[in-house]
C-alpha positions in Angstrom: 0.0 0.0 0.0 1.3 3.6 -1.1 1.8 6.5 1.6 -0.1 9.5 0.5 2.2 12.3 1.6 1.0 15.1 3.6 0.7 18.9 2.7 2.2 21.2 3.4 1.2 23.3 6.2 0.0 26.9 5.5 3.6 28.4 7.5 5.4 26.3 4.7 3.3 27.8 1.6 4.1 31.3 3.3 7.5 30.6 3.2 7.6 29.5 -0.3 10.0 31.3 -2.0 7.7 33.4 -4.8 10.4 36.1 -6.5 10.1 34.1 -9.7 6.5 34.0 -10.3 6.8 37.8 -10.2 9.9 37.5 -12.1 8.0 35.3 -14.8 5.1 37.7 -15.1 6.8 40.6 -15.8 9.2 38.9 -18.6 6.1 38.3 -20.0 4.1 41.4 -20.2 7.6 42.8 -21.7 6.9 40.1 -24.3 3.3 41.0 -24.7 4.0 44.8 -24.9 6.6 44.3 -27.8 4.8 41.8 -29.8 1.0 43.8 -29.3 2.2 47.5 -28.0 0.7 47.0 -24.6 0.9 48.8 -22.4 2.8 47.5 -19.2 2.0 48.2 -15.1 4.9 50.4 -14.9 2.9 53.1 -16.8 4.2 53.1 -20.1 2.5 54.4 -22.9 2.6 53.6 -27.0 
């Protein structure tokens, strides 16, 4: 019989390193803004 494994409690999700999802979304509104001319948070403008 398999062990299910626990999860995680919610102190270890809180301490989940999460620079890289922020990271990853802003490489990729830099992406959308070049391909489409979006506009990004930082207030840019066409």
């Amino acid at each position: 019989m398999s062990v299910v494994p626990a999860f995680p409690t919610l102190s270890q999700l809180l301490a989940w390193p999460t620079e890289h999802l922020t990271e990853a979304a802003d490489h990729w509104e830099a992406v959308g803004g070049r391909c489409y001319g979006w506009p990004t948070r930082s207030g840019e403008t066409r």
